[in-house]
N, C-alpha and C positions, 0 to 999 in steps of 0.2 A: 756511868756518869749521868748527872739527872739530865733533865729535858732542858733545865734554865741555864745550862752553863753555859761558862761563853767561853771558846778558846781565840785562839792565834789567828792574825791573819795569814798570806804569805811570807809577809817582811820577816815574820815571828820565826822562822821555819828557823833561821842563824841563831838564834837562842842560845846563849854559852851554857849548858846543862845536859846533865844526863838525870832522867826521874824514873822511878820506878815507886811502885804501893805494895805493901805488903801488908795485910794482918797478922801480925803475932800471935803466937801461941799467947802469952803471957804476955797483955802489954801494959806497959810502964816499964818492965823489964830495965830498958837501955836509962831510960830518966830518972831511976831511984837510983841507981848504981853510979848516976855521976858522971857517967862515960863523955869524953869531948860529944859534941852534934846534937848532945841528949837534951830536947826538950819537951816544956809541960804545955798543953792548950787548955784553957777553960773555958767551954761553950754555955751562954746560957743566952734568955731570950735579946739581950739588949748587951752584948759584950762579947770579945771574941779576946782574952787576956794568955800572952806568951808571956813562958817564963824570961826571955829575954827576946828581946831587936835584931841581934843578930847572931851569925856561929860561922864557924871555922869553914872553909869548904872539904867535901869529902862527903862523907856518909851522917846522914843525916836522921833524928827519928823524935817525930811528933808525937808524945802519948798525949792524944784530944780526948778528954774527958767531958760529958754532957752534963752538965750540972743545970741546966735547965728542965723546960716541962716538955720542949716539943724535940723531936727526932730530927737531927741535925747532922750537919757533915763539913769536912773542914777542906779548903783548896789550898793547894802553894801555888802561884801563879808570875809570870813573866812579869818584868820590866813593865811592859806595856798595859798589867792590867786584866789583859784578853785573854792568852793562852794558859791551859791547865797543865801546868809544868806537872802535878798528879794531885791524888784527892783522897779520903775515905769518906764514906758514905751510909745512909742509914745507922747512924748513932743513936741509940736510944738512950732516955734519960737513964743516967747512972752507969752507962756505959763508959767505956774506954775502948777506945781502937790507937795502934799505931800506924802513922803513915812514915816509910824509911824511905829517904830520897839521897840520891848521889849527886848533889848540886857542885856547879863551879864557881866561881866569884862573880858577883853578883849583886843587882838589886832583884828584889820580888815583891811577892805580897801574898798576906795571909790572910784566908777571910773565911769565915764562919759563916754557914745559911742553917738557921735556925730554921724550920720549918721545911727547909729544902728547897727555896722560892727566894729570887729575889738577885740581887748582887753581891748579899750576904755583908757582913760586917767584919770592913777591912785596914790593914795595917802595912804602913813598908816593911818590909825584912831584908836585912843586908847580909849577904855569906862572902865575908872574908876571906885572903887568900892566906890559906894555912901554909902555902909551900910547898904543899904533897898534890903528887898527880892523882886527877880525877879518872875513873873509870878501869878496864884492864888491859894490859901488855902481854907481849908474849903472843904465844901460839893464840891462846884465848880470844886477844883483839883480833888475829886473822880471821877465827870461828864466827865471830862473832860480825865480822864485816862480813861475810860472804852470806851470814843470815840474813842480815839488816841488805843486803841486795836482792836474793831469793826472795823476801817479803814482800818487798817493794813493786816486783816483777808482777806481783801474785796482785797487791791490791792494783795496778794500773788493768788487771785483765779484767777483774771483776770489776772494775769502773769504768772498762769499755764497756760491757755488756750491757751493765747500767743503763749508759747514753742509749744503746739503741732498744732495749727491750721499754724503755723510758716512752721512748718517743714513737713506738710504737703502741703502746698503753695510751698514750694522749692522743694519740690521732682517732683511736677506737673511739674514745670516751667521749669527744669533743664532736664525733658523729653522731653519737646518740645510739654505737653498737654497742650497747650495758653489756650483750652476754659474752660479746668479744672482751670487752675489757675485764668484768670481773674475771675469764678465764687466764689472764695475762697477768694480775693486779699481785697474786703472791706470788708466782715464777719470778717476776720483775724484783720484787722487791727483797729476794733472796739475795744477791749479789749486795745490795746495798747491807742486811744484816747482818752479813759476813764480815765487811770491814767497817764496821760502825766507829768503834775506836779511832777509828785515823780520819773521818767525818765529821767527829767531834772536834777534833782538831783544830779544823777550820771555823772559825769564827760562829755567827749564829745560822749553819749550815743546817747542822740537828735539828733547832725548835722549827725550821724554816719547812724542812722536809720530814719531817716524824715525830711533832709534836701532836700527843694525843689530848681528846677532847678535855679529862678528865684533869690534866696539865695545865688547862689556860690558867694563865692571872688576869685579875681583875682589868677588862681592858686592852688586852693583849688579840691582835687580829690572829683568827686561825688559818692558816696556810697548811700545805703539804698531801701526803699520801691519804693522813686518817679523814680528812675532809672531805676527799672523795670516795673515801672506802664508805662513810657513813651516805656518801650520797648513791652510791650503788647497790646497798643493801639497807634500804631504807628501814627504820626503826618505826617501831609501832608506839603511840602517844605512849605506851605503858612503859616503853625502855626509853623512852625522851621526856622525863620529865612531866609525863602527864599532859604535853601538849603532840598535837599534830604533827609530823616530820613538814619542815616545807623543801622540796627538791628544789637545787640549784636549775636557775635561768641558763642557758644557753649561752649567753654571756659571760654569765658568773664559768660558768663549764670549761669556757673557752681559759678565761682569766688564773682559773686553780688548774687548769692543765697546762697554759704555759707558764706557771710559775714553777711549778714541779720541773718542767723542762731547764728553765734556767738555771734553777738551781742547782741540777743535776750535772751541768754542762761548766759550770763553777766551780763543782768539784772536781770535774776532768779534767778541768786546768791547771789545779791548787795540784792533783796528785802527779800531772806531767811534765809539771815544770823541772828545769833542770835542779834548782836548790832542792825539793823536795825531798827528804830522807824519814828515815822514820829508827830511831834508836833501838838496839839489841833490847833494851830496858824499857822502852815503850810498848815492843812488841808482846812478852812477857807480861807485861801490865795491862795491858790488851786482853790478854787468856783471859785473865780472870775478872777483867770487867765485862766480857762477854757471856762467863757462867754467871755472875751476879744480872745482867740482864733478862737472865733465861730465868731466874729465883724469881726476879722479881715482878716478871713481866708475862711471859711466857707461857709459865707452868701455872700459873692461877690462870689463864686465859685473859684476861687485861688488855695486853697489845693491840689485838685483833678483833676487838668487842660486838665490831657490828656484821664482818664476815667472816668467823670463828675459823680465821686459816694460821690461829697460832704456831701449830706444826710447823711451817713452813719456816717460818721465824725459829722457831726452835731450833729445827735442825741446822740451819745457816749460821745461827750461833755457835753452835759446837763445830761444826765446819769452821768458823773462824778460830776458834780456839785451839782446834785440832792442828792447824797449819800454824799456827804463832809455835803451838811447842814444839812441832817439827821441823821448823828451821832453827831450833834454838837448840832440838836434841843432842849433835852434839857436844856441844857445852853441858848439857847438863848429864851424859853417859857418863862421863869425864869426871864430872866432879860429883854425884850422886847416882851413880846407877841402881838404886832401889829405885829412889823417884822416877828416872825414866820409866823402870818397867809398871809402876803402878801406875803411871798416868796411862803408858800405853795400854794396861787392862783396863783402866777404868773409861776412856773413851771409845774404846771396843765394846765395855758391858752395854754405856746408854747407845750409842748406835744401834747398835743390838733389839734393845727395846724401841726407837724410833721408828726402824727399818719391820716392827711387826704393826705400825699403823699407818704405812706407805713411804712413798719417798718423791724427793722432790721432782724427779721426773714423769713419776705416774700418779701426787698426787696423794694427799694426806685426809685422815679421817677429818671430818669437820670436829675443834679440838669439843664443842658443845652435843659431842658424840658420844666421848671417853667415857668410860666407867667413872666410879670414886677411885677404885682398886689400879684403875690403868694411871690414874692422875698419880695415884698417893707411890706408885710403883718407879713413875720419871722424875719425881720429888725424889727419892731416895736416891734413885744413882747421878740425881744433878749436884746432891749434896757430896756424895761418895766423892766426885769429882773435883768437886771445889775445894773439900778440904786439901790433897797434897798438890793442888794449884795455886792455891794461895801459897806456897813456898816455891814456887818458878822462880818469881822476879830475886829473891835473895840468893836463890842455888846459881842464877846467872850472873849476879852482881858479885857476892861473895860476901855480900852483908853479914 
């Protein structure tokens, strides 16, 4: 999900939907063939054109086309605006991606960010009530409920941790202990990259706490973790632009570490409140927005620019991805057991390779360390991976 999205508040949480994203092998696929839900997006700098307003409820599939200059990505979103009911991303011109969503009846909205920035350009969409039930029955929906609890379990622990590894990192940093905090600054931030997905969730929680520098728009106050990562391992005028770094004031110090707290302490709330749930179909869609973060973020070194603790990120990526599929495994033994078994080797292969540049408890090479050969080798089984995880969310749905 990019940095500018904006989801759900609380209220959002009751949402009548079930969404999930899927890449297709082939897309257009469902939209040439006519099928009920089948529709066309046309992206380009100044228009975001569906082939129709509204569709049936049930199973749904956007083949977004970029017929524009710039790399673009398309959101279905809530009622209200806010929440990313799901999305596809990095569309390049001439591109085609499909986005398949399980919606209920409904208003929404569709919007197009051409450039990847902005609110994007937006449209109501109404899903009709076709009369067929949404989502699955049977033994499945038990499966499927007892994941959607085990998950829930999973992200409330690592958003305990969160709160207090948080607030310990600010107390350090707000002293002016630099070597206490940057030792704390990726441990800490581990917990948060594991459930990024369901952070996103929450309103403008993301840009608030993990928008990087690199991200700002024109205008836009910088907040969060990379704020004070840049302030702790200060840049030399030669990686800032040609100018002098100037270190934050002791006040400012004070100010970017309690904001980081609050915000932190926002999402303790948002994940422990009793409405809170988080969809079979979300969780899944989660997987593979977690291996696309590590493409896109990660494995080029990006994320973590000014204290090359990528790794850490990395592997708390595939940690969240790892637990999505495994409370979802059985559902998908069931209904694909190839797939299960290739995801479970292929996130064994890149652990594998992770676990020979350290780990998160003893401590990761600095990623401005790796070879070409070690980059171009976790490039390969990030990709390994992502291709039969992009088919999770349909082997779980039944799309």
């Amino acid at each position: 999900m990019s940095r500018t999205a904006r989801a759900a508040v609380a209220a959002a949480l009751a949402l009548p939907l079930l969404a999930a994203c899927v890449p297709n092998a082939q897309p257009g696929a469902a939209a040439s063939s006519g099928a009920p839900g089948a529709l066309t997006v046309s992206s380009t700098a100044d228009a975001c054109v569906l082939s129709s307003a509204s569709a049936p409820s049930g199973t749904l599939t956007f083949t977004v086309t970029n017929d524009g200059s710039d790399v673009t990505e398309f959101y279905l979103l809530g009622e209200d605006g806010l929440r990313v009911v799901s999305e596809v991303e990095n569309i390049g011109p001439g591109l085609s991606r499909d986005l398949v969503v399980q919606a209920r009846p409904g208003t929404y909205w569709a919007a197009c960010k051409p450039g990847m920035v902005g609110d994007g350009i937006r449209s109501e969409f109404t899903v009709t009530d076709s009369g067929q039930d949404v989502g699955p029955s049977g033994d499945t929906a038990e499966q499927l409920q007892a994941a959607e609890a085990s998950y829930v379990a999973y992200v409330k622990d690592q958003v305990g941790a969160l709160v207090a590894g948080t607030q310990e990192f600010a107390d350090a940093y707000v002293a002016g202990d630099d070597e206490r905090a940057r030792e704390l600054y990726a441990p800490t931030r581990v917990h948060w990259e594991r459930i990024e997905p369901v952070a996103e969730s929450f309103g403008d929680l993301d840009p608030l706490l993990d928008l990087r520098e690199a991200d700002l728009e024109d205008g836009q106050e910088w907040t969060g973790w990379h704020l004070v990562e840049k302030d702790l391992w200060q840049p030399e005028p030669a990686a800032n632009g040609g100018e002098e770094y100037t270190p934050l004031t002791p006040e400012q110090r004070r100010a970017a570490a309690d904001a980081i707290v609050a915000n932190t302490r926002t999402l303790s709330e948002q994940v422990t409140d009793a409405a809170f749930t988080f969809e079979a179909f979300q969780i899944a869609n989660g997987a593979k927005e977690l291996l696309d973060e590590v493409a896109t973020g990660k494995v080029t070194g990006e994320e973590e620019i000014w204290s090359h603790t990528d790794l850490w990120d990395f592997q708390a990526n595939v940690d969240g991805a790892r637990v999505a599929f495994e409370v979802l495994s059985d559902v998908v033994s069931a209904e694909d057991p190839e797939l299960a078994t290739t995801l479970d080797q292929r996130f064994r292969e890149l652990d594998d390779l992770l676990a020979e540049q350290g780990s998160v408890e003893d401590g990761f090479t600095s990623y401005d360390e790796l070879t070409a050969d070690e980059v171009t080798a976790l490039a390969a089984a990030v990709d390994a991976l992502s291709e039969p995880l992009s088919t999770l969310t349909a082997t779980v749905t039944g799309a």
